[in-house]
C-alpha positions, 0 to 999 in steps of 0.5 A, a space after each residue: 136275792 143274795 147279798 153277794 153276786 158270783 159268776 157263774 159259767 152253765 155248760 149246756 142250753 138244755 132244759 136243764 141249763 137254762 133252768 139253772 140260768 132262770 133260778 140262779 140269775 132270778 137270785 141276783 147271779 151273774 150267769 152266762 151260758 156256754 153252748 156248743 150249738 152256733 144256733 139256739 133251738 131244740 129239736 124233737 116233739 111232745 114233752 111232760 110237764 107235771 106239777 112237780 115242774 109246773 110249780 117252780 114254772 108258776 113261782 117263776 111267773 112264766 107258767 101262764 106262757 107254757 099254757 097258753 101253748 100247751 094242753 091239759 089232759 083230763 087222765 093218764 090212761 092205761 090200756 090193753 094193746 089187743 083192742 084198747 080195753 081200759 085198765 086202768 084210768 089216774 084223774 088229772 083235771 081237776 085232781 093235779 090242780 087240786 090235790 099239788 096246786 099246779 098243772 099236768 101239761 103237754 108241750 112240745 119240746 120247742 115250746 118249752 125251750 123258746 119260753 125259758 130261752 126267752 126267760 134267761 135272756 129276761 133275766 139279763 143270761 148271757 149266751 156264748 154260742 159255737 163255744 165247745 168245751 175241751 177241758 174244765 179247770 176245776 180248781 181255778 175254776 175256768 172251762 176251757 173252749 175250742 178256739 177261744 180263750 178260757 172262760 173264768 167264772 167263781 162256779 162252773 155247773 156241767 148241764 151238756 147232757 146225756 153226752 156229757 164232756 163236763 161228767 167225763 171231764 169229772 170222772 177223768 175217763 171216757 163214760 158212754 151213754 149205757 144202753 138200755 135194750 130199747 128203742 124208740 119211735 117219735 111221730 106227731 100226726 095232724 089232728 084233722 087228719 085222725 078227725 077223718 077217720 071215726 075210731 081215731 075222733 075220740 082221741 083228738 076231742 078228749 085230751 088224755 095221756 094213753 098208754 097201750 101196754 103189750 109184749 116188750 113194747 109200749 104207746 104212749 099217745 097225747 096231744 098238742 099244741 091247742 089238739 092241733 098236733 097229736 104225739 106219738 112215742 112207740 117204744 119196741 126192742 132196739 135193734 138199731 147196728 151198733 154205733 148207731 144211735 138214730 136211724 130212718 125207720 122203715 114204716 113196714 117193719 114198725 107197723 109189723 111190730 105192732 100189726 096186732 094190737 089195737 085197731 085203732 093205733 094201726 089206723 094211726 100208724 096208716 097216717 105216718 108218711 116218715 119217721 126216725 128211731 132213737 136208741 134210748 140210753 141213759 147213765 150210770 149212777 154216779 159215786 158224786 156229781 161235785 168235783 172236791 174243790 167245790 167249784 164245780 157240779 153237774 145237773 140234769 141228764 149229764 149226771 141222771 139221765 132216765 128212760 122216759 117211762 115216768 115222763 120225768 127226765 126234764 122235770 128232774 133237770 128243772 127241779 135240779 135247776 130250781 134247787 140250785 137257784 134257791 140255794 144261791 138265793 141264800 149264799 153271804 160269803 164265796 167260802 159257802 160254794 163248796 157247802 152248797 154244793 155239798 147241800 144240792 146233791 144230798 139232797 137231790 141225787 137220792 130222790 133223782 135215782 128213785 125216779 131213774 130206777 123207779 122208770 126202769 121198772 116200769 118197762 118191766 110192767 108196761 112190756 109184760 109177754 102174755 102169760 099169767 104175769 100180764 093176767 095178775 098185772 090187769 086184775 090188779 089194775 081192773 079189780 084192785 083200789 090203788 095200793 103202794 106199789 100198784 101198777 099204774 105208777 101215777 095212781 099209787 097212793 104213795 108213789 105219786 105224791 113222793 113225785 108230785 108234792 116234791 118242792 124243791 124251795 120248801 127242801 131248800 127252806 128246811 136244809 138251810 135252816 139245819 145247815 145254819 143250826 151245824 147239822 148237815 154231814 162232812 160240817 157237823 151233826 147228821 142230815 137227811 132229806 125229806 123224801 
């Protein structure tokens, strides 16, 4: 724990900034969190955890609370849209636990956010709820609120999202969302109701991430919630009017788009009553995420946010949370904010936008058209041991480790060590993280 306590003011109650309120609180910090919301609670449905967040969850203590409300899948499988043909299948019980000692899980979103928001509050967090931002000082450092007075604090950290008033506030100039070309829809079906039906009963008795892999759209399909709940992300081209970000979708126009693929995902589709779909976005690279007083950063979706394709977008905000909290975790002096600050984005902004460009790429090889691309893709995965660069992400040799073994503590333990030693850039010497 450090010797010094600061105040520091998180713009956002996200996964992202109640991760950055755990890590940061847990290293003796006096954090308060500004939220807009008047009321706490997060909306959608089935959220990733894999063992790059499992870990910092278990060294947190509070990994047993996920499980207890989650599921383990035994296999990421990916498979062909016209029948459901198995491509290609990645082990994750018993590989995850085995190979990075911590779970692959699926929780829903609510879940996860109840049991870090329940976390903080542990950890004596406070919650400044129905508190808009206006403006941020960045020099002071205060955050500015509508109708209320501003708030003071040693450091502020931007985690408002996707969204983000903090990232505009930094750039001093209005940064929309970047849209991305594709859409999606989120449907969570009853388990009893699959169990009716004899083709759809092996996906409710062996839990597993199911990918249907077809031409500019891709399923992903897993469970939750004890198997009681069964997820549903349909991802197809974005057609929504412009301005328009979440619509009600039309049942008939979604089970057209996918009336020729696997049987059995149009007897799933039979189950929906009613759904949305959502404009999926993501950001810009950023030239920094700090402001030069360094008293101010961003963290989460507010400075990297992803499509989902690698189920990596929350587990990024969490490691970013992790990363800070671990860093803070070793401050003696106020006059060292400004450096550690300078140490975070190092070290995570060149991993999070592999991991962002890394998920754009993977729509290019989910959403393959028919043709002798799509043909070369399957004989790889069918044929083919994993190689780097091999189309099932999760089982490149390469490729999974560089997401699965990331500890963002043990990052922490070794820039310390060469920040303590001069050796970190804008200071003295050179740096470079271990990726």
């Amino acid at each position: 724990m450090s010797k010094l306590q600061l105040r520091v003011a998180i713009v956002g109650a996200g996964l992202g900034g109640l991760a950055a309120a755990i890590g940061i609180a847990r290293a003796g910090h006096q954090v308060t969190i500004l939220e807009q919301a008047a009321v706490l609670g997060e909306i959608g449905a089935g959220i990733q955890v894999p063992p790059n967040s499992s870990r910092i969850l278990k060294r947190w203590n509070i990994l047993d609370k996920i499980e207890a409300v989650s599921v383990r899948p035994g296999d990421f499988i990916l498979r062909s849209y016209r029948d459901g043909e198995i491509l290609s299948k990645q082990n994750m019980v018993p590989f995850a636990e085995e190979r990075y000692g911590a779970p692959y899980l699926h929780i829903h979103r609510a879940d996860y956010h109840r049991i870090l928001v329940e976390e903080a509050g542990r950890l004596g967090v406070k919650m400044m709820l129905g508190s808009s931002v206006t403006g941020i000082d960045f020099e002071r450092p205060s955050v500015q609120l509508a109708g209320k007075p501003d708030f003071h604090a040693d450091l502020i950290l931007g985690a408002d999202g996707l969204k983000s008033v903090c990232r505009e506030a930094l750039l001093g100039r209005s940064d929309p969302p970047h849209l991305t070309g594709d859409l999606a829809y989120r449907i969570i079906v009853r388990a009893e109701d699959m169990k009716k039906h004899p083709e759809l009963r092996e996906l409710t008795e062996k839990p597993a991430i199911n990918y249907w892999m077809g031409p500019n759209s891709h399923v992903v399909c897993y469970l939750l919630q004890g198997g009681c709940l069964y997820n549903i992300v349909m991802i197809a081209p974005d057609n929504l009017p412009e301005l328009v970000n979440t619509a009600k979708a039309d049942l008939q126009e979604m089970r057209g788009l996918f009336q020729k693929w696997d049987s059995r995902l149009r007897t799933l589709l039979n189950l929906v009553h009613q759904t949305s779909k959502w404009r999926l976005q993501n950001s810009e690279e950023m030239k920094s995420w700090s402001h030069p007083s360094g008293k101010f950063a961003l963290l989460g979706d507010a400075c990297h946010a992803t499509l989902p394709y690698l189920a990596q977008g929350a587990a990024q905000a969490v490691e970013d949370g992790a990363m800070l909290g671990a860093l803070f975790n070793r401050i003696d002096c106020r006059s060292q904010i400004s450096d550690i600050l300078a140490i975070y984005e190092h070290l995570r902004k060149p991993r999070t936008t592999c991991v962002v460009k890394g998920s754009t790429a993977l729509r290019d090889i989910f959403h393959m058209k028919d043709g002798l691309k799509q043909q070369e893709r399957d004989r790889q995965l069918t044929q083919e041991k994993p190689f780097e660069g091999y189309p099932n992400r999760w089982a490149d040799p390469v490729f999974q480790p560089y997401l699965f073994a990331y500890d963002a503590e043990k990052e922490v333990e070794a820039a310390w060590e060469k920040y303590k030693a001069g050796a970190f850039p804008r200071m003295s010497g050179s740096f470079q993280p271990n990726l």
